[in-house]
C-alpha positions in Angstrom: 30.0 -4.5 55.0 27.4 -6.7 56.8 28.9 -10.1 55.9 25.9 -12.0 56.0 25.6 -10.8 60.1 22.3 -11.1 61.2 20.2 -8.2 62.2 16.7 -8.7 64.6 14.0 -6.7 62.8 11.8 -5.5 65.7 8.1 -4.1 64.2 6.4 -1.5 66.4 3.5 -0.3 64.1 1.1 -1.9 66.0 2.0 0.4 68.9 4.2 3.0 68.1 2.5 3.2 64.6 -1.0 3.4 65.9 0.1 6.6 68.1 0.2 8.5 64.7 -2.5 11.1 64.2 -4.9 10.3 61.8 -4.5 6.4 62.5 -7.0 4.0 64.4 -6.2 0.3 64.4 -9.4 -1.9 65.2 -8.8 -5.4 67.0 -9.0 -7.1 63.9 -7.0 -4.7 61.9 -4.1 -5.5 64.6 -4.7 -8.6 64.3 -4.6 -9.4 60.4 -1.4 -6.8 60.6 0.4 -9.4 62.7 -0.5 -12.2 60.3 1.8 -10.2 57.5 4.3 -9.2 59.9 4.8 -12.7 60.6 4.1 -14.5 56.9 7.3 -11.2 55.8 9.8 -12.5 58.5 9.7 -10.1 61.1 11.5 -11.2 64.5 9.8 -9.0 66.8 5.8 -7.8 66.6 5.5 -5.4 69.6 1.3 -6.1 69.8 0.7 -2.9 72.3 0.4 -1.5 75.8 -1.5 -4.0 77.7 -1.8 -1.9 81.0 -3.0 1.2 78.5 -6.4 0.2 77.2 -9.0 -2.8 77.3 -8.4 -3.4 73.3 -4.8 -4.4 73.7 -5.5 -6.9 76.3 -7.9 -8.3 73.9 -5.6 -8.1 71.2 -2.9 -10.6 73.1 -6.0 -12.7 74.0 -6.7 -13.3 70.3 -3.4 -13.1 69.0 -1.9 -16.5 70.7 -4.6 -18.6 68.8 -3.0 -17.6 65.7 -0.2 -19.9 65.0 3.2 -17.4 64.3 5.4 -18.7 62.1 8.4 -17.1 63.1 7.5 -13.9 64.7 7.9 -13.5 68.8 5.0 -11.3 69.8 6.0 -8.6 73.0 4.1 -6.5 75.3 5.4 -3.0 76.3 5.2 -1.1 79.2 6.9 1.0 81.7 8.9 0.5 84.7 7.6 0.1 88.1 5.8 3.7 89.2 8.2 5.9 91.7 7.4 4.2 95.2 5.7 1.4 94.4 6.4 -2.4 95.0 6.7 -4.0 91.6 5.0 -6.7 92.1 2.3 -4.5 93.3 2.0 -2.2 90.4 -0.6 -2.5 87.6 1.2 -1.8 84.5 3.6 -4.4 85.1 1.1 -6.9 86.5 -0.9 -6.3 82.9 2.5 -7.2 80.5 2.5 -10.7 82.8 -1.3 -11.3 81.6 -0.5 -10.5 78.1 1.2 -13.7 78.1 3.5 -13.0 75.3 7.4 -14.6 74.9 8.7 -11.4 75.2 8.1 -8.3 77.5 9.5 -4.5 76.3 9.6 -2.2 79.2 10.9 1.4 78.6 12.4 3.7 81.3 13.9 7.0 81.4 17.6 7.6 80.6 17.7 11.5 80.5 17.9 12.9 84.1 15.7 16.3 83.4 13.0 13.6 82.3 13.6 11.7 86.0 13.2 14.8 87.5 10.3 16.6 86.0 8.5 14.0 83.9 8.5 11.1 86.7 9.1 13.4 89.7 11.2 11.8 91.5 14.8 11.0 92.0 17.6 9.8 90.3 18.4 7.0 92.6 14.5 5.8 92.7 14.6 5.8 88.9 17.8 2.9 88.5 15.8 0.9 91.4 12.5 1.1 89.1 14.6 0.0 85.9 16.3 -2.5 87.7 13.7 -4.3 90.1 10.9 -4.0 87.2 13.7 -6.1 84.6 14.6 -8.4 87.5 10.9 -9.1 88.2 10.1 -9.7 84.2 12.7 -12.0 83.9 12.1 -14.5 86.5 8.6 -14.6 84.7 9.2 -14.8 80.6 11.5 -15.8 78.4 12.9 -12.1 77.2 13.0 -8.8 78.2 13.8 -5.9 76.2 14.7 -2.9 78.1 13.7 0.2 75.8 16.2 3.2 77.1 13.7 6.2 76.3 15.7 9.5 75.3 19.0 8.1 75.4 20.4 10.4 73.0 19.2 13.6 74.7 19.8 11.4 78.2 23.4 11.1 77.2 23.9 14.4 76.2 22.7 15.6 79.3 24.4 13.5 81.8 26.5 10.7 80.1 27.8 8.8 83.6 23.9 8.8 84.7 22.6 7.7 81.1 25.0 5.3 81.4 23.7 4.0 85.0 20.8 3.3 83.6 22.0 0.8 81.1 23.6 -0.9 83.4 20.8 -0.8 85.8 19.2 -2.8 82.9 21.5 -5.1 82.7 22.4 -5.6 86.5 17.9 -6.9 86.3 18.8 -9.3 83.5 17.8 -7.3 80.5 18.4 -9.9 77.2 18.3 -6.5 74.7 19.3 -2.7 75.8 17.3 -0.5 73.3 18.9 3.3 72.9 16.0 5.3 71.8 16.0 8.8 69.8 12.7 9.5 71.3 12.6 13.1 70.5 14.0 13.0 67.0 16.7 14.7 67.2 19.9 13.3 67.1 21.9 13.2 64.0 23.9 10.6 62.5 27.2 10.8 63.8 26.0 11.8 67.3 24.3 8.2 67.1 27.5 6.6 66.2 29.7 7.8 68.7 27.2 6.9 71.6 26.3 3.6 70.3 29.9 2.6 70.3 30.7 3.7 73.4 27.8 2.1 75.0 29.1 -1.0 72.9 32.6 -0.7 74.5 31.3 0.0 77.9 29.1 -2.9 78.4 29.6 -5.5 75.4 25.7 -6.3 75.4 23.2 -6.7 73.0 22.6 -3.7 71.6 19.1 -2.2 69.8 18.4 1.6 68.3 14.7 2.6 68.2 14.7 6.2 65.9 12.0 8.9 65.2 12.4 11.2 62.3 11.6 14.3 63.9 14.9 15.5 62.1 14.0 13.6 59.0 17.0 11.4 59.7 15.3 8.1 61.3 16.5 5.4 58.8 20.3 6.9 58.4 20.4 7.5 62.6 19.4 3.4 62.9 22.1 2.8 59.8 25.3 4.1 61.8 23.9 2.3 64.8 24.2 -0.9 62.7 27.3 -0.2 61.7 28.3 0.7 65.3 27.3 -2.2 66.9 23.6 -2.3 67.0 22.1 -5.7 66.1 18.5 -5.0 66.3 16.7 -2.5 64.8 13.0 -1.1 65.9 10.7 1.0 63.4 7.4 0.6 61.9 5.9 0.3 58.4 5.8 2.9 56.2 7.8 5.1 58.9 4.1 5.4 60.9 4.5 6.9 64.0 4.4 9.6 66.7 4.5 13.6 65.3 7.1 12.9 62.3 7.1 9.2 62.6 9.4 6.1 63.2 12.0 4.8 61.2 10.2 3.3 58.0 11.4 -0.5 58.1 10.4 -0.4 54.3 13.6 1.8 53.6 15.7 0.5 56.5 15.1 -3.5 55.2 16.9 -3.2 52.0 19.0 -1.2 52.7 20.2 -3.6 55.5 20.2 -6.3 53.3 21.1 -4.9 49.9 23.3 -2.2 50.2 25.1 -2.7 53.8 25.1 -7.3 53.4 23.1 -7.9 56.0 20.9 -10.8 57.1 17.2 -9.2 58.2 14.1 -11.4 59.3 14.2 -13.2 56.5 15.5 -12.3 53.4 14.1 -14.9 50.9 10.8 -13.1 51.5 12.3 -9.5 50.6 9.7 -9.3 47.4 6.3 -9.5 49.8 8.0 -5.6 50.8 5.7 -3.6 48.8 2.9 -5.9 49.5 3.4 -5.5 52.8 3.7 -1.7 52.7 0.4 -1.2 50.7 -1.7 -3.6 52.9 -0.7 -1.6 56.1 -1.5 2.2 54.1 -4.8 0.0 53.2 -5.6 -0.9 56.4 -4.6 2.3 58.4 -6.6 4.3 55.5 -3.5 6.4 54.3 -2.6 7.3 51.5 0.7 5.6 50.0 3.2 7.6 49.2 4.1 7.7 45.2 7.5 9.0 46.7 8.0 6.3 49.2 11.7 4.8 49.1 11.8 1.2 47.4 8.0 0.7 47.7 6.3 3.5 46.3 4.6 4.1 42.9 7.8 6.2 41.8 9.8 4.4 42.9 11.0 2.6 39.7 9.1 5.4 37.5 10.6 6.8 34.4 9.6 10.1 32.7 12.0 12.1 30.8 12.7 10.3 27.5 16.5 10.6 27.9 15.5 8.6 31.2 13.1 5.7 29.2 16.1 5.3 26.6 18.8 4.6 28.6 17.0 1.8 30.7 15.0 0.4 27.7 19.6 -0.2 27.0 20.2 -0.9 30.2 18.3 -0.2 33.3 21.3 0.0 35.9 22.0 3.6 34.4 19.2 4.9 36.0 18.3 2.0 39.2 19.7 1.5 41.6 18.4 -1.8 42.2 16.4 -4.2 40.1 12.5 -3.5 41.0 11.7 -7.0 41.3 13.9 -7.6 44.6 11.5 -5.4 46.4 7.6 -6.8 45.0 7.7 -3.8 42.5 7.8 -3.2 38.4 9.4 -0.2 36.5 6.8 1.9 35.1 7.4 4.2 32.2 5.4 7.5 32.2 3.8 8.9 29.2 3.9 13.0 29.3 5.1 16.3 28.4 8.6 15.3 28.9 8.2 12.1 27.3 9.8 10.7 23.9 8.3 8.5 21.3 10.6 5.7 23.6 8.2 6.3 26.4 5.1 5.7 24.3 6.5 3.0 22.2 7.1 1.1 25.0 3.6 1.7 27.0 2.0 0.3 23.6 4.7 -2.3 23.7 3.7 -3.6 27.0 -0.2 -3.7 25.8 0.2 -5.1 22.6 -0.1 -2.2 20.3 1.0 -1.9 16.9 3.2 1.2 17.3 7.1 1.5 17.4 8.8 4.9 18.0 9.8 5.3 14.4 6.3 5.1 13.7 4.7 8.8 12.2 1.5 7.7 14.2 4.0 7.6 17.3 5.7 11.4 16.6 1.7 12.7 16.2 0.5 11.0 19.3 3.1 12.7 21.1 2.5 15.9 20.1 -0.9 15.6 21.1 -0.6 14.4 24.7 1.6 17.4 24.9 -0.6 20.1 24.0 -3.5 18.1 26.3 -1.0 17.9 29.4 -0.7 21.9 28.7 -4.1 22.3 29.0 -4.1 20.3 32.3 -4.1 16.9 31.6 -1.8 14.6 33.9 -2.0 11.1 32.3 0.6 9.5 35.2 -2.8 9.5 37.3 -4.6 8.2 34.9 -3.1 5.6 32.9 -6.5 4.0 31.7 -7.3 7.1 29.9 -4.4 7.2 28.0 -4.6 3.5 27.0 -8.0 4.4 25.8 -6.4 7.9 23.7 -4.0 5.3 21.6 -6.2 2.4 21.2 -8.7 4.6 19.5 -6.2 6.5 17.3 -4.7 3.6 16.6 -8.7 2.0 15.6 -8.0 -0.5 18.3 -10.9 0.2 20.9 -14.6 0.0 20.1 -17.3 2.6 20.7 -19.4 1.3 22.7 -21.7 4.2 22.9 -21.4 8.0 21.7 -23.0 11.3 23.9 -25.5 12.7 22.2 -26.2 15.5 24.9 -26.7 15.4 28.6 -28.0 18.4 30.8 -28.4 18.6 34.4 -30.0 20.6 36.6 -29.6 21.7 40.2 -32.3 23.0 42.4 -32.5 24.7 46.4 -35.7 24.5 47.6 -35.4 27.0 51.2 -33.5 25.4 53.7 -33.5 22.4 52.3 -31.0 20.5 50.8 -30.1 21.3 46.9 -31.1 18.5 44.9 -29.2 17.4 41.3 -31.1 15.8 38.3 -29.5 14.4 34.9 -30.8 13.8 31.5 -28.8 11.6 29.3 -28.6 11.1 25.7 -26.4 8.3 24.1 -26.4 6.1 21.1 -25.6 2.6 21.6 -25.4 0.7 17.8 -28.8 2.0 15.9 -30.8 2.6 19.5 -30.8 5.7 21.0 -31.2 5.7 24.7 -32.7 8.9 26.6 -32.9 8.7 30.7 -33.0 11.1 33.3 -31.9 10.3 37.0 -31.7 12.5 40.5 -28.4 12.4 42.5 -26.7 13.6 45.5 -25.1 15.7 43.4 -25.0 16.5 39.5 -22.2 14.4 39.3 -24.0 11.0 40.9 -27.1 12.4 39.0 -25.1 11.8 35.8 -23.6 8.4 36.5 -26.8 7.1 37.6 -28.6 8.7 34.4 -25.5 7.1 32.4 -25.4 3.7 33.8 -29.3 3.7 33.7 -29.2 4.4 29.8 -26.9 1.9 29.2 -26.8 -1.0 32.0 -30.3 -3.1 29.5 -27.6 -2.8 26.1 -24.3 -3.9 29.0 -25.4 -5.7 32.2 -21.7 -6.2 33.2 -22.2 -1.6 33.6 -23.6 -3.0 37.5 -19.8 -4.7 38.2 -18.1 -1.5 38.0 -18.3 0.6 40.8 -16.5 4.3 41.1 -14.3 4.2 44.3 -13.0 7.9 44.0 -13.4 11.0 43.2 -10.8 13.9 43.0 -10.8 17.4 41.9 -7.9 19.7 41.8 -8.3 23.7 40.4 -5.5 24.2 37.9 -5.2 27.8 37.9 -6.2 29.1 41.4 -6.2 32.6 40.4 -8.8 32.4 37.9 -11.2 31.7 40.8 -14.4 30.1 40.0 -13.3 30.8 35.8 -10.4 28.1 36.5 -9.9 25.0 34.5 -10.1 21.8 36.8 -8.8 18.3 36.8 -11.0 15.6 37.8 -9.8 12.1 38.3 -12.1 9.2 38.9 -11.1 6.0 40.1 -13.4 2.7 39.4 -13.2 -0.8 39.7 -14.7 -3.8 39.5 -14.4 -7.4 41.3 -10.8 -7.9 39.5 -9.1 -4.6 39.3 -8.8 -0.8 39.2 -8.3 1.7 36.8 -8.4 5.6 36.7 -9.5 8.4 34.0 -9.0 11.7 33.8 -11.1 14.9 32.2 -10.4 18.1 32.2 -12.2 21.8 31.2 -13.4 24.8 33.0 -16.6 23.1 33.6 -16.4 20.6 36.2 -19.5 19.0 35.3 -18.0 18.4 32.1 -14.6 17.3 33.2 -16.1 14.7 35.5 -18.1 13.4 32.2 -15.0 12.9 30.2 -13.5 11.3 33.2 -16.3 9.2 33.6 -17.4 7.9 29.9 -13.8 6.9 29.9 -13.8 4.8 33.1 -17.5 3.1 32.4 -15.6 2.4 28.6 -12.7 1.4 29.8 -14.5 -1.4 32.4 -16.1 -2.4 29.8 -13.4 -3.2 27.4 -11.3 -5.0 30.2 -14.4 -6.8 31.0 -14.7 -8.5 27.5 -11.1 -8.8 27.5 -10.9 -11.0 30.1 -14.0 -13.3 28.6 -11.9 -13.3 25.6 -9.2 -14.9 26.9 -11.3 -17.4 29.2 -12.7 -18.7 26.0 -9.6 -19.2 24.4 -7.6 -20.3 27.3 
């Protein structure tokens, strides 16, 4: 379809991204962002508002030390305010000191916004798009000209929506961006405008999409197939109220499925790099059920499923994992065949084949634990540990004896927890007692403290969280719960699951296994250092 065309990726998550509740960027979280941006193969980095805040200022102050590769950083901004000189206004005087290549400046295309947003009139508003573009250009080497709610604009009053583009234009604008501010337009309503703008004016065309309909990525689709040659969104889809178009679906999809040429697309397997650094440092949660970058992305589970890939996996992807950073992962439950397991004990280097009678009886048993609440998808190191031992291929290490904990309320003061703990490690039995914030900390401290003299490497692995979900809400406090714990150490990450109506109990099966499982990898590792 594409032909090899090129497309301009334009990234806005510095900016737009940031506006998304929940999300604070530091200055050096913007600035190692733009570093990845750039090392990816972005075109465009919009960096922020320099006329909004003392930060973003800073931001472009630091960011021209750092030598981009290929990325052209911008400002953005706003037209010239109703009655003011341009040269005289603030905002505009601010995108000048940012002293970036390019300059974005948005201004309104829908008349009711003119009227009642702004205040003023419709003529004032060309003047402000057109002297503020004029002004920009005589001073940098690119303007963008963002046309805010062009959809809704167009809809409203095509011939004035219309006079604003060309307003644009008339100042010297290199780019006109149509913008689905409010979310709403839907894909065919995109198309038809885009085109017409195209025929109108035969410049270079942009879309800039929210997903406020949940249709961001297929709205700035049919504006690439209607003439628009760049595209704006953010990672991950971060963004105002429902977000921006994710450029982590939109990329491949340019490039894989329509034959375009975006940023660069060489560097197409740094994607879900890229996408988890940004969740990382935003402090959201990735999606599992993120397009092309998330965990389930290239996740089997029903055995039919695991089969036919294990044959061939085009049956059930739709593009190899690789092309994107990721791996297929096979998933090990309730609706999983002896294919499934065979092929996670495959991939480890365990002695087990689906044929296998050991195979049919494991299976069984991972069934009857996910009924009782068990969700080994989660937890993955947990059920490595369940096969290695009944296959006799992981050590014990240590074995509970007992453990009791007790929590005490003094008044108004704060409850306090205290653990003992009883294990056997080889022919010594170990008996400590610790307090904690809480019974759980009380028992990992107690643990650890019992068995760090008998396994120094214990203060390497460090428990990084902490989740429990009620499996039967309407039990009440009677319920069964799910805890998952997720640890690490200076080399990787790993996470266990327990399980029982007791959740001081469920967090102890969840967290024998993880301390275990540390351990193992640990002495794994110095296995193979020796060897190697």
């Amino acid at each position: 379809m594409g032909e090899g065309e090129r497309i301009f990726l334009y990234d806005t998550t510095l900016r737009d991204g940031s506006q998304q509740a929940g999300i604070h960027f530091s200055l050096g979280d913007k600035l190692r962002i733009l570093e990845r941006l750039d090392q990816f193969g972005i075109d465009y980095v919009e960096g922020g508002w320099p006329g909004s805040n003392p930060k973003d200022l800073e931001f472009f102050r630091r960011a021209k030390k750092i030598p981009l590769r290929h990325a052209r950083l911008s400002a953005f901004g706003s037209t010239r305010r109703p009655g003011v000189e341009v040269q005289r206004d603030a905002n505009v005087r601010a995108l000048l000191e940012a002293g970036t290549p390019v300059v974005t400046v948005f201004g309104k295309s829908w008349d009711l916004h003119v009227r009642e947003a702004l205040d003023t009139d419709l003529g004032e508003n060309l003047a402000m798009i057109r002297d503020t573009v004029a002004f920009l250009k005589a001073r940098v080497e690119e303007v963008i000209y963002d046309a805010e709610h062009f959809f809704d604009g167009f809809k409203s009053n095509p011939q004035y929506a219309l006079a604003t583009v060309e307003a644009a234009l008339e100042g010297g604008a290199d780019w006109v961006v149509l913008c689905d501010t409010n979310g709403g337009a839907l894909p065919h309503e995109v198309g038809e405008v885009c085109a017409r703008v195209g025929e109108k004016f035969g410049c270079r065309l942009g879309i800039h999409t929210h997903d406020d309909g949940g249709l961001a990525v297929a709205n700035a689709l049919e504006a690439v197939r209607r003439g628009c040659r760049q595209v704006q969104g953010t990672i991950n889809g971060y963004g105002e109220r429902c977000g921006n178009a994710n450029l982590c679906t939109l990329i491949p999809n340019l490039v894989l499925k329509m034959g375009y040429r975006a940023g660069e697309v060489e560097r197409l397997s740094l994607l879900a790099s890229l996408s988890h650094f940004v969740s990382e440092v935003a402090n959201q949660t990735h999606s599992p059920s993120y397009p092309y970058v998330g965990a389930n992305a290239f996740a089997h589970k029903g055995g039919v499923h695991v089969s036919a890939v294990l044959k061939n996996p085009r049956t059930y992807e739709h593009i190899p994992p690789e092309t994107v950073g990721q791996r297929r992962r096979f998933i090990v439950s309730e609706l999983s065949g002896r294919a499934n397991l065979a092929h996670f004990a495959r991939e480890r280097k365990l002695p087990l084949e689906k044929d296998d009678d050991r195979a049919r009886d494991l299976l069984e048993r991972l069934k009857a634990m996910e009924y009782e609440g068990y969700q080994f998808e989660a937890a993955e190191a947990s059920l490595d540990l369940l096969m290695r031992r009944a296959l006799g291929e992981f050590p014990d290490f240590f074995s509970l004896l007992g453990f009791r904990v007790i929590v005490e309320k003094d008044g108004e003061a704060s409850a306090r927890a205290e653990a003992t703990v009883k294990v056997r490690v080889g022919d010594r039995v170990l008996h400590t007692a610790a307090e904690g914030e809480g019974p759980v900390n009380a028992l990992d401290k107690a643990l650890r403290k019992a068995l760090e003299s008998a396994y120094p490497a214990l203060r390497k692995i460090r428990l990084v969280d902490y989740k429990v979900r009620v499996l039967d809400e309407k039990e009440g406090t009677g319920a069964r719960v799910r805890v998952l714990i997720e640890s690490a150490d200076e080399e990787e990450s790993w996470s266990t699951i327990g399980v029982s109506h007791n959740i001081i109990e469920a967090s102890w099966q969840a967290l024998v296994d993880s301390l275990s499982y540390g351990l193992w990898r640990r002495a794994q590792r110095k296995a193979r250092e020796k060897s190697g």
